[in-house]
C-alpha positions in Angstrom: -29.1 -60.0 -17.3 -26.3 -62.0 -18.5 -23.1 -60.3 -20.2 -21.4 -61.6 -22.8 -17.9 -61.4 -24.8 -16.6 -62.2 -28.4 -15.0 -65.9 -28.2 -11.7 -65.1 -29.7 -11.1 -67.1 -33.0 -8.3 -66.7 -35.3 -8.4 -65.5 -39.0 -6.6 -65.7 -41.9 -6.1 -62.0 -43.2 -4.2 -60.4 -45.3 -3.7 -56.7 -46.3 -4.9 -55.5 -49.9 -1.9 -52.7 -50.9 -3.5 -52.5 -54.8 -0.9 -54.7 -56.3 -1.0 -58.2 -54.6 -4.6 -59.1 -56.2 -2.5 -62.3 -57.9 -1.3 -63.7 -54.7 -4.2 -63.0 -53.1 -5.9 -65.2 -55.5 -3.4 -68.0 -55.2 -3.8 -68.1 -51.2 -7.7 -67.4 -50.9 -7.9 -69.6 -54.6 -11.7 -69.5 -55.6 -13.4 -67.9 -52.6 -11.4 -64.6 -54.0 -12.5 -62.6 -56.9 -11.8 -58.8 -58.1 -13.3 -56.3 -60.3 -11.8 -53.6 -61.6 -13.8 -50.6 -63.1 -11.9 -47.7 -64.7 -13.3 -44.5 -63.0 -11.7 -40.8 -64.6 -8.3 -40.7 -62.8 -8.5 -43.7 -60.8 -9.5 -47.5 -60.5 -11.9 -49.0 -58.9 -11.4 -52.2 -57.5 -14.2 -54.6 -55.9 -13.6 -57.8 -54.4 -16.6 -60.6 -54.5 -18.0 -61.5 -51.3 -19.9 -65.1 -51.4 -22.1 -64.7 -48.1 -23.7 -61.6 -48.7 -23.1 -62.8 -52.7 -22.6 -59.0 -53.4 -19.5 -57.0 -54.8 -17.8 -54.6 -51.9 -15.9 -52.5 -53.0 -11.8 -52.2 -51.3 -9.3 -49.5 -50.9 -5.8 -49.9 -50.3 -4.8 -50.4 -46.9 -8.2 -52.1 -45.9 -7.9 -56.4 -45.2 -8.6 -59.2 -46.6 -10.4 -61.4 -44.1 -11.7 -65.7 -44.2 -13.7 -66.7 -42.0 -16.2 -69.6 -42.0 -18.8 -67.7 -43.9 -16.0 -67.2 -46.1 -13.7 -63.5 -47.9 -14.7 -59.9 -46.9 -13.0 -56.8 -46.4 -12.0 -55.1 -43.2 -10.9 -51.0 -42.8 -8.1 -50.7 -41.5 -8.7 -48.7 -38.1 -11.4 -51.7 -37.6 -9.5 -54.7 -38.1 -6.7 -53.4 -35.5 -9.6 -52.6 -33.3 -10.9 -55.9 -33.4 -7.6 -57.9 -34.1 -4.4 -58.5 -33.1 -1.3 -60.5 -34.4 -0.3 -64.1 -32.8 
């Protein structure tokens, strides 16, 4: 039985830190959206994800990753797992 390995491809990511939703739309342009629903005591803040076409919802820290399929979020502790910086 054959093996195989993830072919390594390069991203464009970016890391959501709660305040950079406007430059985040001006890099990403129309494949980024956000939603923002007032919860007591906090916000909640859900980016729009075109291939599943569902709303995920993003905490601070997580990323911001484009791919062919299009923008998603990452955890943190994930993307380093899976990523690394050229």
């Amino acid at each position: 039985m054959p093996f195989y390995q993830t072919r390594r491809v390069v991203r464009d990511c970016e890391q959501w830190t709660g305040d950079n939703a406007g430059y985040l739309e001006a890099k990403f342009g129309q494949e980024i959206r956000f939603s923002y629903v007032e919860v007591p005591g906090t916000v909640q803040v859900s980016v729009w994800v075109a291939a599943n076409k569902e709303w995920l919802d993003i905490e601070i820290g997580e990323w911001i990753i484009r791919d062919s399929h299009g923008i998603y979020p990452c955890k943190d502790d994930v993307f380093h797992e899976k990523y690394e910086e050229l």
